[in-house]
C-alpha positions as CSV (number, residue, x, y, z in Angstrom):
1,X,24.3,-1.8,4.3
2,X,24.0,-5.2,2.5
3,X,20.4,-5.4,2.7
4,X,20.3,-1.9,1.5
5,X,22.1,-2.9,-1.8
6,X,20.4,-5.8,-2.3
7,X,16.9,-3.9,-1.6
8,X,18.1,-1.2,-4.7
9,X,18.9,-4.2,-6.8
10,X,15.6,-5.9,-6.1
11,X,13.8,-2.8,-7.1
12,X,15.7,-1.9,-10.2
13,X,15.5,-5.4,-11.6
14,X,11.4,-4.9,-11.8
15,X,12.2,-1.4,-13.6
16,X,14.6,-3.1,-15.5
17,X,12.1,-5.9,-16.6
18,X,9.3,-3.3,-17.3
19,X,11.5,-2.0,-19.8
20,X,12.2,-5.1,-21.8
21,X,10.3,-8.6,-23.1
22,X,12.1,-11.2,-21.3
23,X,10.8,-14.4,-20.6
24,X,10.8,-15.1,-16.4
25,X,13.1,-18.4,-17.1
26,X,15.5,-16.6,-18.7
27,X,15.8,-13.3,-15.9
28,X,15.8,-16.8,-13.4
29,X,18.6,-18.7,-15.0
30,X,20.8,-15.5,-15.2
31,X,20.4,-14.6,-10.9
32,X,21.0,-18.4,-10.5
33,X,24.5,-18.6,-12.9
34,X,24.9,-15.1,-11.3
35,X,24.6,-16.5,-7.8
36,X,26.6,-19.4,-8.2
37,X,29.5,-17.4,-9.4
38,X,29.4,-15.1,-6.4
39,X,29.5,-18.3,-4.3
40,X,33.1,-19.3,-4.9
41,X,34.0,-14.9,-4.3
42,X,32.3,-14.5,-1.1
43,X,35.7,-13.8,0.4
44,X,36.6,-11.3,-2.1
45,X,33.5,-9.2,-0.6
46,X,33.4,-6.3,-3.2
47,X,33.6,-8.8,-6.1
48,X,31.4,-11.2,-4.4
49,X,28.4,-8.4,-3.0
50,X,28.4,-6.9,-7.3
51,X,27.5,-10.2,-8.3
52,X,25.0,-11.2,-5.9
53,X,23.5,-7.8,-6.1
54,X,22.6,-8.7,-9.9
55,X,22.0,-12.1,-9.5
56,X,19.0,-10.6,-7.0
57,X,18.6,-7.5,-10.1
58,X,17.6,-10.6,-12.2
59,X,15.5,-12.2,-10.1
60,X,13.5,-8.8,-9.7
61,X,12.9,-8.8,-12.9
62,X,12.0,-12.6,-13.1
63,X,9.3,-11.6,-10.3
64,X,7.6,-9.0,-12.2
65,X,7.5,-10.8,-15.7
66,X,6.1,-13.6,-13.8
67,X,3.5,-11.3,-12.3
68,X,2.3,-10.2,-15.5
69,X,-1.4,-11.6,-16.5
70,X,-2.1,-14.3,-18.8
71,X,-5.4,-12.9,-20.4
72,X,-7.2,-15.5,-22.4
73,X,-10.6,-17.1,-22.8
74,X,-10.3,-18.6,-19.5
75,X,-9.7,-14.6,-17.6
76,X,-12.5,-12.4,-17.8
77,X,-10.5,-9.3,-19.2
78,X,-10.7,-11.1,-22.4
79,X,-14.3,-10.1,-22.9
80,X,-13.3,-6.7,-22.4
81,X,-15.7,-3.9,-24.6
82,X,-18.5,-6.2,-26.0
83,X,-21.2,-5.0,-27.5
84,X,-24.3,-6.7,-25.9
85,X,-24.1,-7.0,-22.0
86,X,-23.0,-10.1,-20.1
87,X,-23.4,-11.8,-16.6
88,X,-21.2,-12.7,-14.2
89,X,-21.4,-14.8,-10.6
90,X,-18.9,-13.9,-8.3
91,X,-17.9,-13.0,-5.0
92,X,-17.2,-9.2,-3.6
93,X,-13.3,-10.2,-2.4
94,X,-12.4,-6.0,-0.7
95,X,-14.3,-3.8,1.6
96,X,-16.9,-2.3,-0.8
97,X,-16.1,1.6,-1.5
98,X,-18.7,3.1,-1.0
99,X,-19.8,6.5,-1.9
100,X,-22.9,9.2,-1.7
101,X,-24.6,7.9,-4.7
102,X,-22.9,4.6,-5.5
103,X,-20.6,2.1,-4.7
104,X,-17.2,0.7,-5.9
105,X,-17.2,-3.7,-5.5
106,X,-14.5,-5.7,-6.6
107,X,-15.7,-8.9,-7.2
108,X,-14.0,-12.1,-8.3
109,X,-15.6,-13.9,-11.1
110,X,-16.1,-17.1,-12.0
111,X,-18.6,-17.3,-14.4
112,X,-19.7,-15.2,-17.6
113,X,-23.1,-15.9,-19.3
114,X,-23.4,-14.0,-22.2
115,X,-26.9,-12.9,-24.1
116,X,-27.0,-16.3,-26.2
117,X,-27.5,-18.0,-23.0
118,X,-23.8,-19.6,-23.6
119,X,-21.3,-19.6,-20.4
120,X,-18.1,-19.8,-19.5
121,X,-15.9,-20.5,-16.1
122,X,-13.9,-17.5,-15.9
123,X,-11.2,-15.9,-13.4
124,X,-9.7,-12.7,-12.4
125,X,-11.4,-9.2,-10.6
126,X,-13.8,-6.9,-11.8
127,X,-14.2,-3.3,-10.4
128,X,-18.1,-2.8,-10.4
129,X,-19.9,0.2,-9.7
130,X,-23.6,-0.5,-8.8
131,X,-26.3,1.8,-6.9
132,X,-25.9,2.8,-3.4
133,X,-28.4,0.5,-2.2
134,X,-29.3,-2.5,-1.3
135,X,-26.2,-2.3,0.7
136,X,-23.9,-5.0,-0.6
137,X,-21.3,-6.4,2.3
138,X,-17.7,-8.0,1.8
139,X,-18.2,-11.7,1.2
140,X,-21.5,-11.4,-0.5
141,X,-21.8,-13.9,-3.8
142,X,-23.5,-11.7,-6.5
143,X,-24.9,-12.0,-10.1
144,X,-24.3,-8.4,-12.0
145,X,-25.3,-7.6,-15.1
146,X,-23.6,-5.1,-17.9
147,X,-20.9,-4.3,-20.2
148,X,-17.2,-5.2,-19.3
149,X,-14.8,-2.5,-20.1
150,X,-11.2,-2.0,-20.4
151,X,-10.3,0.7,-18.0
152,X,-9.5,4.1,-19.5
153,X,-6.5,6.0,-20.1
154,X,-5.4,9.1,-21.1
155,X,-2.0,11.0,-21.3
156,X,-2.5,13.0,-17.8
157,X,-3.6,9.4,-16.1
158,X,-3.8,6.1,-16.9
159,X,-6.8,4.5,-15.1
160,X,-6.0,1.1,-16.8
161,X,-3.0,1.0,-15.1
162,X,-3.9,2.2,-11.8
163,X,-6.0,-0.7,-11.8
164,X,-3.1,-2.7,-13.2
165,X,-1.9,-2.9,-10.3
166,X,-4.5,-4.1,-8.0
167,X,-4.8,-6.9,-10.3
168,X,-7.7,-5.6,-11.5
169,X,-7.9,-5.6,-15.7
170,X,-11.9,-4.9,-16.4
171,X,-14.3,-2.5,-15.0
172,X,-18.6,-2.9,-15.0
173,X,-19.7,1.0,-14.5
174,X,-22.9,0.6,-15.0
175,X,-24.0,-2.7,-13.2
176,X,-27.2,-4.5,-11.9
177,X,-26.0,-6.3,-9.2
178,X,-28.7,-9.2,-6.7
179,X,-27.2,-11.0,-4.1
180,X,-27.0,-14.8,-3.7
181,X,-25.8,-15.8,-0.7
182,X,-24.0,-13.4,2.3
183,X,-21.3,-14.5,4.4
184,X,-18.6,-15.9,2.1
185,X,-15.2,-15.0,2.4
186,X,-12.5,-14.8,5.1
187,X,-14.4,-14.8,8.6
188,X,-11.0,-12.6,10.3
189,X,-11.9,-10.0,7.5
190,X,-15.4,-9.7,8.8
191,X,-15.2,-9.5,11.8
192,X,-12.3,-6.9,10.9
193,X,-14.7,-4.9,9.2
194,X,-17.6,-5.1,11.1
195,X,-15.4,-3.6,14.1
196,X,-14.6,-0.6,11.1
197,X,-18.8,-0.2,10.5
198,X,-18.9,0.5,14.8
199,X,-16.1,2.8,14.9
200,X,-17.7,4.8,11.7
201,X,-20.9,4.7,13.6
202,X,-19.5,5.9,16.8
203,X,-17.8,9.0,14.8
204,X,-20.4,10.2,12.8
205,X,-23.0,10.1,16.2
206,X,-20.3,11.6,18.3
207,X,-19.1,14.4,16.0
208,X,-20.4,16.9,13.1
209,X,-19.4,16.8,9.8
210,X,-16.6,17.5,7.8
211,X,-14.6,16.7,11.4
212,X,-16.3,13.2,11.5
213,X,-15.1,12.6,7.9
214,X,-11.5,14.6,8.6
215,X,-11.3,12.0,12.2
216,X,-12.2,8.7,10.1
217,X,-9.8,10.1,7.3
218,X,-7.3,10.1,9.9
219,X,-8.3,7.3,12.2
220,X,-9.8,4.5,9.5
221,X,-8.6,5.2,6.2
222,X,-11.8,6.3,5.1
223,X,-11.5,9.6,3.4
224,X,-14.2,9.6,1.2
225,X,-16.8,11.8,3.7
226,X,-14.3,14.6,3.0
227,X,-15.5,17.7,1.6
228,X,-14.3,17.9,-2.0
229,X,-13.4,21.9,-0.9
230,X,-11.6,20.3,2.3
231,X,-9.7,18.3,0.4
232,X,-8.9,20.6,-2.3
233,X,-7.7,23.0,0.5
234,X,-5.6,19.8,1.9
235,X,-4.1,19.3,-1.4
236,X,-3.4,23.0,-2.1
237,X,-1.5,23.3,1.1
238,X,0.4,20.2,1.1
239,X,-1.0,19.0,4.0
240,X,-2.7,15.6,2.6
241,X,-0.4,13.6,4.5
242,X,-2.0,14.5,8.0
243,X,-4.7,12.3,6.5
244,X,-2.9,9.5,5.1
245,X,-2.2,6.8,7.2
246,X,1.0,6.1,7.7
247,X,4.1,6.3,10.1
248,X,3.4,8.4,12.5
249,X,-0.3,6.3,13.2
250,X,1.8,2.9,13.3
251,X,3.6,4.4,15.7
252,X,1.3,5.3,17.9
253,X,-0.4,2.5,17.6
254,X,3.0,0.3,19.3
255,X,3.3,2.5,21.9
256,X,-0.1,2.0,23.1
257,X,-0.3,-1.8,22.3
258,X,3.3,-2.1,23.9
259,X,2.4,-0.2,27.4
260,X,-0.9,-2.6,27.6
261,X,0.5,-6.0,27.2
262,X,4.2,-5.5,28.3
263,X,2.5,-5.2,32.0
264,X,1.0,-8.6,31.9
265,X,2.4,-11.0,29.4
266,X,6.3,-12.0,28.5
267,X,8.5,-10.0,26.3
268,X,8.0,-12.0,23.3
269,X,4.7,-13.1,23.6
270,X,3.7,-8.8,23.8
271,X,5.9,-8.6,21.0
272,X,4.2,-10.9,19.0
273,X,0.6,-9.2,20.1
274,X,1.8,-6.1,19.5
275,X,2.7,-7.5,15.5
276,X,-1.1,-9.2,15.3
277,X,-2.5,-6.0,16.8
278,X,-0.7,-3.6,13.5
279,X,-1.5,-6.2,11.0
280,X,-5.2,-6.3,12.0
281,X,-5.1,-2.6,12.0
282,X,-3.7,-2.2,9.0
283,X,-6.3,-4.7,6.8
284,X,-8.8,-2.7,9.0
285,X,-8.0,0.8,7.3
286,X,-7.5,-0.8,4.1
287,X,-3.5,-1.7,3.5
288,X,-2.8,0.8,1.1
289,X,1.2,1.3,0.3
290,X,2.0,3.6,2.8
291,X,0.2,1.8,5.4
292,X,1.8,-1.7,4.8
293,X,4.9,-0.4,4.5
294,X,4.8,1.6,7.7
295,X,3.2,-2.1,9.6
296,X,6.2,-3.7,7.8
297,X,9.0,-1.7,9.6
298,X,7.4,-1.5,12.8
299,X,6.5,-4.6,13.1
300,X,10.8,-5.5,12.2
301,X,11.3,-2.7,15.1
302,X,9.7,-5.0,17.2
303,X,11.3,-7.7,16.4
304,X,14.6,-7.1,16.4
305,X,14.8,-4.5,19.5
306,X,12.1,-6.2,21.7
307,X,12.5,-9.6,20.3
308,X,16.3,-10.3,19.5
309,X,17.4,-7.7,21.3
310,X,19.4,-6.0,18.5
311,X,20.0,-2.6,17.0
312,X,17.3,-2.0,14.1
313,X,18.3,-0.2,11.6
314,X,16.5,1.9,9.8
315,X,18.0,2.1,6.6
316,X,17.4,-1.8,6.2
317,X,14.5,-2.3,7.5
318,X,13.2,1.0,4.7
319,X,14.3,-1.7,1.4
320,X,13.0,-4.6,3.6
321,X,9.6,-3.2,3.7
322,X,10.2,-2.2,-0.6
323,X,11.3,-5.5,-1.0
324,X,8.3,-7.6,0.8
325,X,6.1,-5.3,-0.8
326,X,7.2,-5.8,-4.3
327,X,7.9,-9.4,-4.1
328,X,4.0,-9.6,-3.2
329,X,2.8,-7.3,-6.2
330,X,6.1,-6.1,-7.9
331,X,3.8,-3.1,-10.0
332,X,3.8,-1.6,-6.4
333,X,6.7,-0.6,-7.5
334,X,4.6,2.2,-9.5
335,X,2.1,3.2,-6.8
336,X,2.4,6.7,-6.2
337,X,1.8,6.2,-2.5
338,X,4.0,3.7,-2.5
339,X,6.8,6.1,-3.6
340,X,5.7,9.1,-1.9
341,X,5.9,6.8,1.4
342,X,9.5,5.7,0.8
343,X,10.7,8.8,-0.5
344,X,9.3,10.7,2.3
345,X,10.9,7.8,5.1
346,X,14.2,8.5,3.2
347,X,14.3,11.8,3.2
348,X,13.7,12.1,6.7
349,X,16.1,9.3,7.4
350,X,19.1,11.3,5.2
351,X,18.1,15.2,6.4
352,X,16.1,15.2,9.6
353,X,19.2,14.8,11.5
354,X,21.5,17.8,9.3
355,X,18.9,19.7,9.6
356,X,18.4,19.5,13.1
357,X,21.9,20.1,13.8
358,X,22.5,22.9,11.7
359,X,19.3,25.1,13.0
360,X,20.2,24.1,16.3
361,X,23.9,25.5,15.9
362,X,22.7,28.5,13.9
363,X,20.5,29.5,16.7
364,X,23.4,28.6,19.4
365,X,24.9,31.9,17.7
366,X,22.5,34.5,18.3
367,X,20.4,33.3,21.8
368,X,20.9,31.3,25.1
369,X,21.0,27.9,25.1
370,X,17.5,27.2,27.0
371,X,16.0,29.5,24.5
372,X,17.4,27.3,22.0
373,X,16.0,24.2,22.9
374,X,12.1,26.2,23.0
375,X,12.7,27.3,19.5
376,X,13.7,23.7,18.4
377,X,11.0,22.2,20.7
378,X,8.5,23.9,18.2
379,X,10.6,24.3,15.0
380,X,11.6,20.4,15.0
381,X,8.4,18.7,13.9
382,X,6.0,21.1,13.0
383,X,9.0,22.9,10.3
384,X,12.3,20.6,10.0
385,X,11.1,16.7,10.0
386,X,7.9,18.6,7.1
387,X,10.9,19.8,5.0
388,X,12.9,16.8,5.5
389,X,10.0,14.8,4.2
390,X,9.7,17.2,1.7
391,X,13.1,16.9,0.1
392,X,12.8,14.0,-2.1
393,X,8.9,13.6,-2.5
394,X,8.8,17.0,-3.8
395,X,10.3,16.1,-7.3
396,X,7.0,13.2,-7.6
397,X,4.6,15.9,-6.3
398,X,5.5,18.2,-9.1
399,X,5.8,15.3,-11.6
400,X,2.8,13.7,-10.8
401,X,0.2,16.7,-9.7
């Protein structure tokens, strides 16, 4: 339960730090003092845990002041809402998103020209949206042309921060974008999605629309074929998590890798194929939240029951996952899928089980054992694990749709 503590610490210390201006050095001095006095307690264990637990609160919030952005001349938010139009050169860094009439491309600058002729060496991510064609690919090096925004925000949603935390701080929505050069970029990420563009072929000539968008919704992350009707009837229902990728895909996805290679290679050596094989899955349908945090705990699952041999629990390996996660990009920490994933693995961690038990001895009651165990059969994950799920995400559901 250690690890749990720690992992609660870790995450309050970011909320903590978005609530105050404190400089990193100072959050980072206090865990270190903090830590040092635990040292000499670590036999006292109550005494000793508190203070390690806010010696890690501090350096939480040391991570996510340090993970706030500098924005000067030298970061291209700082030329934010212009009047005239500018130019950038950069490089499209994510899987471009694209869509029926245009297309979303995040592209890291690195220079600005601006309508004197004048430039400057700039850094940091722009979210453009250019035409639908010429078909622009991951890795291209681009020139685009237009107006840098600051993303907007309202009080029912703030785009701005959304975007916040992608590490993107300007937007281009109306963009003239001409390629340079093709092929830059990480070579495992094309080939990662160049495997994606055959599997969406394969779909849409194998099956009709909307179940070729509802199967890549469900297979590849890509949910943007979807009906807007379909999904409106998805979100009226509840049921947008049977298109979110998450858990239950993982899952799958180390049984099947597990019953190839356990045949034919060593134990460790499957285990660490089985790891590459849901890491290269998971950039593949895009690592959002729920997705990394799922590839996080099964990849610990493997590790520790295949590798070392150990007992995983569950519990841990949940605030692992929050704690890798936020230590990479602490304002994950305010992704809604983010905490509609970990609320939904907790509340199926603390009430799957009670709630199992208690229909099954309810029903014990009134009908035959055997008859029991049908019921349950059907009621267990199609109506208990749902409203286990359900407990604690409901509260963000309401608060946030």
């Amino acid at each position: 339960m250690s690890v749990v503590y720690l992992g609660i610490s870790w995450l309050v210390g970011i909320w903590l730090a978005s609530l105050f201006t404190v400089q990193p050095i100072s959050w980072f001095v206090g865990g270190v003092l903090l830590f040092l006095t635990a040292v000499p307690l670590r036999r006292h264990r109550p005494v000793g845990l508190l203070l390690v637990c806010c010696a890690v609160l501090c350096f939480g919030a040391a991570r996510y002041a340090l993970a706030q952005p500098h924005i000067d001349e030298s970061h291209v938010a700082y030329y934010n809402d212009l009047a005239a139009e500018v130019g950038l050169q950069g490089t499209v860094v994510k899987e471009p998103d694209v869509r029926d009439r245009y297309v979303n491309l995040r592209v890291a600058a690195e220079r600005i020209t601006f309508a004197d002729g004048a430039s400057q060496v700039v850094a940091g991510d722009v979210l453009v949206r250019a035409n639908r064609f010429p078909v622009i690919p991951y890795g291209a090096q681009v020139t685009v042309n237009g107006r840098l925004q600051t993303p907007p925000e309202d009080a029912d949603f703030s785009y701005k921060d959304y975007l916040a935390r992608q590490g993107v701080h300007s937007t281009m929505p109306q963009a003239q974008v001409s390629i340079l050069a093709e092929g830059q970029g990480n070579p495992l990420l094309h080939a990662v999605f160049a495997i994606k563009q055959k599997a969406q072929d394969a779909i849409n000539q194998l099956i009709p629309d909307p179940e070729a968008a509802l199967l890549s919704g469900i297979l590849l992350g890509n949910d943007n074929g979807i009906p807007p009707d379909l999904a409106e009837d998805f979100r009226t229902t509840g049921l947008t998590h049977i298109i979110a990728i998450s858990g239950f895909n993982i899952a799958i996805l180390i049984a099947i890798l597990v019953s190839l290679v356990d045949p034919i290679l060593p134990r460790k050596t499957a285990v660490l194929v089985a790891v590459i094989g849901v890491v290269l899955y998971t950039i593949l349908v895009g690592a959002d939240a729920s997705v990394v945090r799922a590839a996080i705990m099964g990849s610990l699952f493997l590790f520790t029951s295949r590798w070392l041999g150990r007992r995983n629990l569950a519990y841990a390996a949940l605030f692992f996952a929050a704690f890798v996660m936020t230590l990479l990009n602490p304002l994950t920490l305010w992704d809604v899928g983010f905490q509609l994933s970990f609320t939904a693995t907790l509340g199926l961690m603390l009430y799957a089980d009670p709630f199992t038990q208690w229909t099954r001895r309810q029903l014990n009651r009134f009908v035959e054992r055997p008859l029991t165990n049908q019921v349950m059969g059907v009621l267990s994950e199609a109506v208990l694990l749902t409203i286990a799920a359900q407990v604690l995400t409901l509260p963000l559901m309401i608060g946030y749709f």
